[in-house]
N, C-alpha and C positions, 0 to 999 in steps of 0.2 A: 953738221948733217943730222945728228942723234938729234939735238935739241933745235932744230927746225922738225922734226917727225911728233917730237913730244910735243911742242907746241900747237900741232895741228889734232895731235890726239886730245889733248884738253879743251881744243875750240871745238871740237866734235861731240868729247864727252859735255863742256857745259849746253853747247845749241840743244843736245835730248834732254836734259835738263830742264831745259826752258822750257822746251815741247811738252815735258811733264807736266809743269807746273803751270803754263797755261791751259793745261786741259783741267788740272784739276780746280782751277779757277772759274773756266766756264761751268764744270759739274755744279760746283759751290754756289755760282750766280743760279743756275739753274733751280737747283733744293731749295734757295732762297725763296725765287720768284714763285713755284712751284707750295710753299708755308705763307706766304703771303694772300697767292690766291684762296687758299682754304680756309684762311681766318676771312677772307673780305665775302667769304660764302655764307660761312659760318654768321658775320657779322649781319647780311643781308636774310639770313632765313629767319634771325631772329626777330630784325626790324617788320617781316612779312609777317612772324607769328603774333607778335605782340600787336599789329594793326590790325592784323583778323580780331583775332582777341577782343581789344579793343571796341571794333566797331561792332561785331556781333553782342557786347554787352549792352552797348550804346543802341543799335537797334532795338534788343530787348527790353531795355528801360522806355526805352522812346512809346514803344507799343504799349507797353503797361501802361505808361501814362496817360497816351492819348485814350486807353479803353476808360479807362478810371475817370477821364474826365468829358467822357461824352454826356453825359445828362446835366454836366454842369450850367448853373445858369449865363455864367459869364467864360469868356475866352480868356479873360484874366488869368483865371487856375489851370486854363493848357499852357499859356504863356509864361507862368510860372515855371508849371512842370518841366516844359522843354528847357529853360534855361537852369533847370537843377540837374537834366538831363547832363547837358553839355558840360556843366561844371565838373559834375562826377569822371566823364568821360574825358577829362584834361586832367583832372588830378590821380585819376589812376595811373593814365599814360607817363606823369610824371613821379608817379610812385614806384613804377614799374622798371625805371633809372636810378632809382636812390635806393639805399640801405642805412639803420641806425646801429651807430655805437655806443655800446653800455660800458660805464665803469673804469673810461679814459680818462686819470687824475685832471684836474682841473687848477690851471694856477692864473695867479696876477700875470698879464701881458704874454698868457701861452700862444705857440705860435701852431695853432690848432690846424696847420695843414701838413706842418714840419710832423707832428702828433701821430696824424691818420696815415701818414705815408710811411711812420716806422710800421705803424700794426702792420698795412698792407706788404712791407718790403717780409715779415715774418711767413706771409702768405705768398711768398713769389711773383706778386703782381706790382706791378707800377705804372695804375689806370692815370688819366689826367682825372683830376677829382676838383667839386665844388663841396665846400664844408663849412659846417655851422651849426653852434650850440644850438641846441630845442629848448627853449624855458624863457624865464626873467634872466635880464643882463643887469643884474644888477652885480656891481663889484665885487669880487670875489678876493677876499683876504687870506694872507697864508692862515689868519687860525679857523677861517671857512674850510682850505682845502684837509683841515685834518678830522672835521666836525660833520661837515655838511656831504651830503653826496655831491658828484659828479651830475650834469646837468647831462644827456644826452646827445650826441653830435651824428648830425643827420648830412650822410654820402652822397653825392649825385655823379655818376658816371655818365659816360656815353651811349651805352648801351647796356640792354636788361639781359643780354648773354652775361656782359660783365657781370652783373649782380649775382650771378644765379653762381658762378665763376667761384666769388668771392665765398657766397654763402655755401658754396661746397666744403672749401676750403679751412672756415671756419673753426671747425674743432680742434685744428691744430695748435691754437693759442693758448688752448689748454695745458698744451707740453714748454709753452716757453714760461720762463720765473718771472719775466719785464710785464706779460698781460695775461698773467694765469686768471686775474680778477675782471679780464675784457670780455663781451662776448658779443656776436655780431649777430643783427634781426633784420629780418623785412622791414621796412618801410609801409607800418599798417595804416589803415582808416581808422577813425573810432570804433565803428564797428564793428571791424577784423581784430583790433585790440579789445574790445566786448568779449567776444569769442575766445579767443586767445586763451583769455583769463580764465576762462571755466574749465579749455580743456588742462591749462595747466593743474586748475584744482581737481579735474578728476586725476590727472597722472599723481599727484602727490594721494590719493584718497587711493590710487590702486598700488603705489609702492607702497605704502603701511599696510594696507589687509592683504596683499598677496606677494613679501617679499621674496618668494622663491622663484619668480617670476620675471625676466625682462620688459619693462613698458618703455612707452617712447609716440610721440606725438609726429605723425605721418599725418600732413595734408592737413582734414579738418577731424581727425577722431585720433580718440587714443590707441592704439595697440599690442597688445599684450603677448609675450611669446613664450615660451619653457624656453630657462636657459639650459643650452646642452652641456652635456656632464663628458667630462675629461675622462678618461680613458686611468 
């Protein structure tokens, strides 16, 4: 009798049990579905900004050119134009997916995706990624890899949220000993790298004449701050 009583008490205490655990299972399914939808919002406003983007450059290019080429004698130079147009407005949109990596040792028969996917597991991400040296493929010797620099390896992701993600992230590489010498950049144009170059030379010209001072390259100028004094 005792142990028909206990036995009903244990099939009662595991059925709540269960009852727990299926609820905390739908909660769980719930939070998931719930972190899903926000990245797929997230992943969507970006896709919106970057086409506004996009096409409001692409309109503005467009108009400049067609003004530029109204007195032309031939429709050749619109015709021109618009298809310089369209090129820019494809390779930004596809620049605007990638990021470059600097200073990723480079060897004979590297397995350059195996590579990009430690940096990025250091940065907590594991995007699906498209990767590829920038330069001449010409063979690369072990006594290249101790001589010569690293060739550049240019990132393509899914999405320009991802890039932006990644390039947050970035500075932390700073703290690991494996890529203290790695360091991650936009995906420029020539002549975003034109630019680049200058404001870099002015931040080196304003660390030497004004070392008591914080700089730092925001956007497209340099800026300069009083570092705050400690207490």
């Amino acid at each position: 009798m005792k142990l028909s009583k206990k036995l009903e008490q244990v099939k009662l205490e595991s059925a709540a049990k269960l009852v727990d655990l299926q609820s905390k299972v739908v909660t769980l399914q719930h939070d998931l579905l719930a972190e899903k939808d926000r990245q797929l919002t997230e992943l969507r406003n970006s896709v919106v900004e970057s086409v506004e983007t996009t096409v409001k450059e692409g309109i503005k290019s467009y108009s400049k050119a067609v003004q530029e080429s109204c007195n032309a004698p031939s429709s050749a130079i619109l015709q021109a134009d618009l298809k310089s147009v369209v090129k820019n407005v494809v390779e930004e949109e596809d620049r605007s997916r990638s990021f470059m990596i600097f200073g990723l040792k480079e060897e004979t028969g590297e397995d350059i995706g195996v590579k990009v996917n430690e940096v990025l597991f250091q940065l907590n991400l594991k995007p699906k990624v498209d990767v590829c040296r920038v330069g001449s493929g010409a063979k690369f010797t072990p006594q290249d890899s101790a001589d010569r620099r690293p060739r550049p390896v240019k990132v393509t992701v899914g999405s320009s949220a991802i890039v932006k993600e990644v390039l947050s992230r970035a500075k932390r590489l700073k703290d690991c000993s494996d890529f203290r010498g790695v360091y991650v950049a936009p995906d420029r144009s020539l002549e975003q790298r034109t630019e680049h170059k200058k404001l870099v030379v002015e931040l080196k010209k304003r660390l030497s004449d004004q070392p008591e001072k914080r700089h730092f390259i925001r956007g497209n100028e340099v800026i300069s701050v009083e570092n705050q004094k400690r207490d």
